[in-house]
C-alpha positions in Angstrom: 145.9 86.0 50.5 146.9 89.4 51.9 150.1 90.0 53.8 150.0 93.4 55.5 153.9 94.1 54.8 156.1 94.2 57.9 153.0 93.6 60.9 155.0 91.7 62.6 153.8 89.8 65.7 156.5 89.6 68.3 159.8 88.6 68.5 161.1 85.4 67.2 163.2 83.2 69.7 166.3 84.4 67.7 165.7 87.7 67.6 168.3 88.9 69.6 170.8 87.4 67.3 169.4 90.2 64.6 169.7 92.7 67.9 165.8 92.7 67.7 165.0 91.8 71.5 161.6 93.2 72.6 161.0 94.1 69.0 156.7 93.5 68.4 155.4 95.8 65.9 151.8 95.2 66.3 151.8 95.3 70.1 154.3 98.0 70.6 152.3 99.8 68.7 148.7 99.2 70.3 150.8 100.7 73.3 152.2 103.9 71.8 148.8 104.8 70.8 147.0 103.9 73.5 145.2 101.3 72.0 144.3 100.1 68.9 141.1 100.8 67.2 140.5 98.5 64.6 137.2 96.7 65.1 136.3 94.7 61.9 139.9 92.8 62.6 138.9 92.9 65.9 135.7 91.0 65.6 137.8 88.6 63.0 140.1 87.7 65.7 143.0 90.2 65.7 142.9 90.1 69.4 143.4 86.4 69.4 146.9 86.9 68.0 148.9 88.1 70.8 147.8 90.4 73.7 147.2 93.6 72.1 146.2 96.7 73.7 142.2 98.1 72.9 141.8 94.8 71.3 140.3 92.1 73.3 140.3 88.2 72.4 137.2 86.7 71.1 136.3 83.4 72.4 134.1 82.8 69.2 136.1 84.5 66.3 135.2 83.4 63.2 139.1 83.3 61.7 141.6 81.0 63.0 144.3 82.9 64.7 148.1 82.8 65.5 151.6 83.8 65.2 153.9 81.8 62.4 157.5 80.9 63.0 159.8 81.7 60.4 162.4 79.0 59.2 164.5 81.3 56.7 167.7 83.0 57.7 167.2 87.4 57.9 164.4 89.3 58.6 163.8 91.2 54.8 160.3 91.0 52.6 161.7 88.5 50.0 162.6 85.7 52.4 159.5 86.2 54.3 157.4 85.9 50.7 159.4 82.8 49.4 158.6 81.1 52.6 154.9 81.9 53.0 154.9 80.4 49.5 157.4 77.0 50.8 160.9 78.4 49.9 163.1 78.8 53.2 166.4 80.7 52.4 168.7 78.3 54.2 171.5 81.0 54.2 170.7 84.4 54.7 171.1 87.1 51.5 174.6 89.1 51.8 174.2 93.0 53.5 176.4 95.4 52.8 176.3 97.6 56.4 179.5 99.2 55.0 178.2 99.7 51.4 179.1 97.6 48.2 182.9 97.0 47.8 185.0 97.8 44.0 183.8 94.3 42.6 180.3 95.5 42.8 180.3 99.2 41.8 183.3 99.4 39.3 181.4 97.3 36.7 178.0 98.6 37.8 179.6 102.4 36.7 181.3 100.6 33.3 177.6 99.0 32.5 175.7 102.2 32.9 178.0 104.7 32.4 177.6 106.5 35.0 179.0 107.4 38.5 177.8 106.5 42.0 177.3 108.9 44.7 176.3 107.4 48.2 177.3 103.8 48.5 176.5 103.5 52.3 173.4 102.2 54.4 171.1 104.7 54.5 167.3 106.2 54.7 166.0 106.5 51.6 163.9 109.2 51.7 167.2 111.2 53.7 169.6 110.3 50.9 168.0 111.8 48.5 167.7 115.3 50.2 171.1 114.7 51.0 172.5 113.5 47.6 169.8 114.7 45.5 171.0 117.9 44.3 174.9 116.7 43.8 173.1 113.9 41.6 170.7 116.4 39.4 173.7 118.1 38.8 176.1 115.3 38.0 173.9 112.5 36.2 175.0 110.3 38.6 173.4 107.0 40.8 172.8 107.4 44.3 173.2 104.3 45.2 172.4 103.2 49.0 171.3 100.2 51.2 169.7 99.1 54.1 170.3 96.3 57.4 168.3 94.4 54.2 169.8 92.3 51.3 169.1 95.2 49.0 170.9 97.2 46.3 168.8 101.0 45.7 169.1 102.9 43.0 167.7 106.4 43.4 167.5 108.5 40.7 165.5 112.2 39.8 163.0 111.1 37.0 163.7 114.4 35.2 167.4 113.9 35.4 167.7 110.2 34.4 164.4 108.6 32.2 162.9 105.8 34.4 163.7 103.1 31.7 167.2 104.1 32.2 166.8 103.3 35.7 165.3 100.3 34.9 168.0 99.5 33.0 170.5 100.4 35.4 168.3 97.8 38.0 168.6 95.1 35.5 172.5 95.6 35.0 173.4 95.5 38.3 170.2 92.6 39.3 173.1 90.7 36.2 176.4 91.7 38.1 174.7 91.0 41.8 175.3 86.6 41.1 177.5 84.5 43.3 178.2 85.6 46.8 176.8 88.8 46.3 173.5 87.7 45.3 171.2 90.3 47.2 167.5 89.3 47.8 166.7 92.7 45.8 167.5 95.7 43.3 165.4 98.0 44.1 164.8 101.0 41.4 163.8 104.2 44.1 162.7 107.7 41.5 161.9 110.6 43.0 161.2 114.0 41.8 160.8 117.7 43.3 163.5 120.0 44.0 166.5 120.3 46.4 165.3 120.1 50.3 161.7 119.2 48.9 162.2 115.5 47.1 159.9 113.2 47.1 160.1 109.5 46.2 157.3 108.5 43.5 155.1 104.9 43.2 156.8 104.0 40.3 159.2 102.0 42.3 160.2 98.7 41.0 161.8 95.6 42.4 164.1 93.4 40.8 164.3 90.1 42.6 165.9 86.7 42.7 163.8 83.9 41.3 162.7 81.7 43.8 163.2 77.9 43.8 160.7 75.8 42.4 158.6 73.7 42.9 157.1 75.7 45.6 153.2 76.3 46.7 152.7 78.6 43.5 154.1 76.8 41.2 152.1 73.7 42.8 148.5 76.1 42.5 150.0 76.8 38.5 150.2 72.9 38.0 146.4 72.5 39.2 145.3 74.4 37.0 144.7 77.3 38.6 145.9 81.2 37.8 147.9 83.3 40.2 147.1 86.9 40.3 149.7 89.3 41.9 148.7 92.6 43.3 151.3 95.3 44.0 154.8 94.2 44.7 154.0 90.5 44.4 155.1 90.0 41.0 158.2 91.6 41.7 159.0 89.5 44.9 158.9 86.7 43.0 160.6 88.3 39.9 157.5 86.7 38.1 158.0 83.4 38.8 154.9 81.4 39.0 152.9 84.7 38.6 150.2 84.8 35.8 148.7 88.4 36.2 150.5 91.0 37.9 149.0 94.2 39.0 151.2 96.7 40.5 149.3 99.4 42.7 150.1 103.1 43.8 148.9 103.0 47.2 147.4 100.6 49.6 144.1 101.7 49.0 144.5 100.7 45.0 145.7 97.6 45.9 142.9 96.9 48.1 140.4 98.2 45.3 141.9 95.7 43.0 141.8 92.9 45.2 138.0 93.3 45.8 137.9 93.4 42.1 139.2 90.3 41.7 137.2 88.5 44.3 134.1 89.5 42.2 135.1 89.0 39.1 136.9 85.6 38.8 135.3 81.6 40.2 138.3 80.6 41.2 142.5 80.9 41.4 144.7 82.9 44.1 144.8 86.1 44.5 148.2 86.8 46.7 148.1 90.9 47.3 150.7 93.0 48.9 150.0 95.9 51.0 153.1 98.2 51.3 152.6 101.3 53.1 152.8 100.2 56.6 156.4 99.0 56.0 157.4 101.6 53.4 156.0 104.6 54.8 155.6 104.4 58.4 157.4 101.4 59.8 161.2 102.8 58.5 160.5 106.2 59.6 159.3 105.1 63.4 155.7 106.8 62.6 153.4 104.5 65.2 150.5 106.7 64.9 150.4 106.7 61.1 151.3 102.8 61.3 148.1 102.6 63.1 145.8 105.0 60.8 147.5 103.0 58.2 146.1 100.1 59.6 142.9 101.3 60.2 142.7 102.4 56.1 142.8 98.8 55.7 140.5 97.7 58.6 137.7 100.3 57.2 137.6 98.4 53.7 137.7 95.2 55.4 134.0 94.5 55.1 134.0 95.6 51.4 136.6 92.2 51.1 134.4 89.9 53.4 131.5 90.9 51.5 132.9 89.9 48.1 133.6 86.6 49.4 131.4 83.9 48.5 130.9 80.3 50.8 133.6 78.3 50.7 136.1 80.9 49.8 139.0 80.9 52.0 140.5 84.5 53.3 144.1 84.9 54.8 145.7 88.2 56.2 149.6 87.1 57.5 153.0 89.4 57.4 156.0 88.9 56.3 158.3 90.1 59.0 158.3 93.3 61.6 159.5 96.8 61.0 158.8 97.9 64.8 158.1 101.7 64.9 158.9 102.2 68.4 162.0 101.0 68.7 165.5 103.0 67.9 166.3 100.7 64.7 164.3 102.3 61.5 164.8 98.5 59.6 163.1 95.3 59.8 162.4 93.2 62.9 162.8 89.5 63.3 159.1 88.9 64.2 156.6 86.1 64.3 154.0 86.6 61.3 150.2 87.2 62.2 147.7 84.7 61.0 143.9 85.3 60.1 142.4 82.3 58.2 138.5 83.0 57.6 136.6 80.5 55.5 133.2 82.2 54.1 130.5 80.1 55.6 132.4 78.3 58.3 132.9 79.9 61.6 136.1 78.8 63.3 135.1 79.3 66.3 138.3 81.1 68.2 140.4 78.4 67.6 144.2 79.2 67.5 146.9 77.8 65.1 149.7 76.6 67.7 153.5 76.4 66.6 153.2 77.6 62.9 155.5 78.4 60.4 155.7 81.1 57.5 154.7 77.8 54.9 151.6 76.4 56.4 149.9 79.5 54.6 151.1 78.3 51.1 150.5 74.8 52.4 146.8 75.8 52.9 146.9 77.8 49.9 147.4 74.8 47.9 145.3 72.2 49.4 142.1 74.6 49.0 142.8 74.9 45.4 143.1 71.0 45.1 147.1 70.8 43.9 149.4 68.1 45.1 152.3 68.9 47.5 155.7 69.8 46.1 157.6 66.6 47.7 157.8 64.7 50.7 159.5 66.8 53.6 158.3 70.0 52.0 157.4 72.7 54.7 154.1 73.5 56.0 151.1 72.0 56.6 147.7 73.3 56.4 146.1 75.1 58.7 142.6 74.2 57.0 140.9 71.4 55.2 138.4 72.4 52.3 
């Protein structure tokens, strides 16, 4: 299972409540570049997912094909997770669009012992040419957010060690409970010097656990192991995960993922693949979204061909993060669905009216585990 972070697939029916209207990353940004040109998604059935500029249907595509609805309050990478995996966030994480009031930061300061510079919604990768000098020079947090339930913590890895920050992640993830339980801490290190900073990959989330029983946990119970490449573990603040494997670029996680798929019989492998969201989605880059996309459409038939019959294949998303638009944060968007069974050709059909959980439904039923309770979300979209 890969979810290509933040591909959205058109707007939701409430997206205007999130002031998302028109928002469709993967068709908005076939149109600013003139087309996309991704053929081995292509021949899978990407076209088959929505209209999409230089990427026709295919009557015969071997995938099944679709767009998923999502049940969950927000539009942010944890809720979309959770409910791919059969947790819907009934009410939607807090956001602080006006930064994080005296309840928050006061005991953050007293646990670390340190100050706080920022506290606002912000870009990360501005912040810290903003802030990052003032905070090399002070030994103080810059501390920022987003339109997402998230709590960042940037901090110069030669001016603060990155167990500290770590540290400083897990002592807020403590005071963030109650009503201000965000979805996320995220620890953000960067290094360089002042008007050249750079963040590094040794970003690390610090999530809420999810509520159980959920499709993992029902995969754990049948026996089976759950592998997590790049920021799954994280997302799912190890819940339910049995190997993590955090990654330094897309490409590494992609790498690892093949690995997998020739070295083990049997489990799930649930990847992450960050960069379109992380580096080119929040900085409204659509021609890098695209080559971005085309990295992972080049390695494609290194994945197929590690596949053996009977295994089952799923690309999805987790929300948008459209490029084109004036907003630089997450879009309330339908996730894409590819479901390719080794061996079996699905013949173009399309997966009407799904949701986020009928992957982790189908998830589940391939890898022979019960369902989590009557009424659960999801159903599957294939049978073994």
């Amino acid at each position: 299972m890969i979810v290509l972070d933040a591909v959205g697939a058109g707007a939701l029916p409430d997206a205007a409540a999130y002031g998302d209207e028109g928002s469709d990353t993967l068709g908005n940004v076939a149109r600013a570049v003139g087309g996309l040109d991704l053929p081995n998604l292509e021949a899978l059935g990407l076209g088959n997912v929505e209209p999409l500029e230089g990427c026709p249907p295919q009557p015969g595509a071997p995938a099944v094909a679709g767009r998923l609805l999502e049940r969950s309050k927000g539009k942010d990478t944890t809720a979309g997770h959770w409910e791919l995996m059969g947790v819907v966030t009934e009410a939607a994480f807090p956001t602080y669009p006006q930064g994080f009031p005296h309840d928050v930061i006061d005991p953050f300061m007293h646990r670390t012992g340190r100050g706080v510079l920022g506290n606002k919604a912000a870009s990360g990768t501005e912040i810290i040419q903003e802030l990052g000098e003032e905070h090399q020079r002070t030994g103080k947090w810059i501390v920022y957010t987003s339109a997402d339930s998230v709590f960042q913590i940037a901090a110069h890895e030669e001016t603060i060690p990155l167990e500290e920050l770590y540290e400083g992640c897990r002592a807020a993830r403590e005071i963030l409970t109650g009503k201000h339980a965000v979805g996320r801490v995220i620890a953000r290190p960067f290094v360089g010097t002042p008007g050249n900073y750079e963040r590094t990959a040794n970003r690390h989330d610090f999530s809420l656990k999810p509520k159980r029983p959920n499709y993992l946990s029902a995969v754990r119970e049948a026996g089976k192991t759950v592998h997590g490449v790049g920021k799954i573990g994280d997302i799912f603040a190890g819940s339910d995960i049995d190997e993590s494997r955090p990654t330094q670029s897309n490409i590494d996680g992609i790498v690892q993922t093949e690995k997998l798929l020739r070295e083990l019989d049997d489990g799930l492998i649930f990847t992450n693949l960050v960069e379109t969201d992380m580096l080119w989605g929040h900085r409204n880059d659509p021609l890098n979204f695209h080559r971005c996309l085309q990295d992972f459409d080049r390695r494609l038939p290194d994945l197929l061909d590690a596949l053996r019959d009977g295994d089952l294949l799923v690309i999805t998303s987790d929300h948008g993060c459209d490029p084109t638009t004036p907003s630089t944060d997450h879009s309330r968007e339908h996730a894409l669905l590819l479901a390719y069974v080794h061996g079996r050709n699905a013949a173009g059909r399309i997966h009407e009216q799904g949701q986020f959980a009928d992957v982790g439904a189908t998830v589940n039923a391939w890898l022979g585990g019960k369902r989590p309770g009557r009424g659960f979300p999801g159903e599957p979209i294939l049978q073994p």
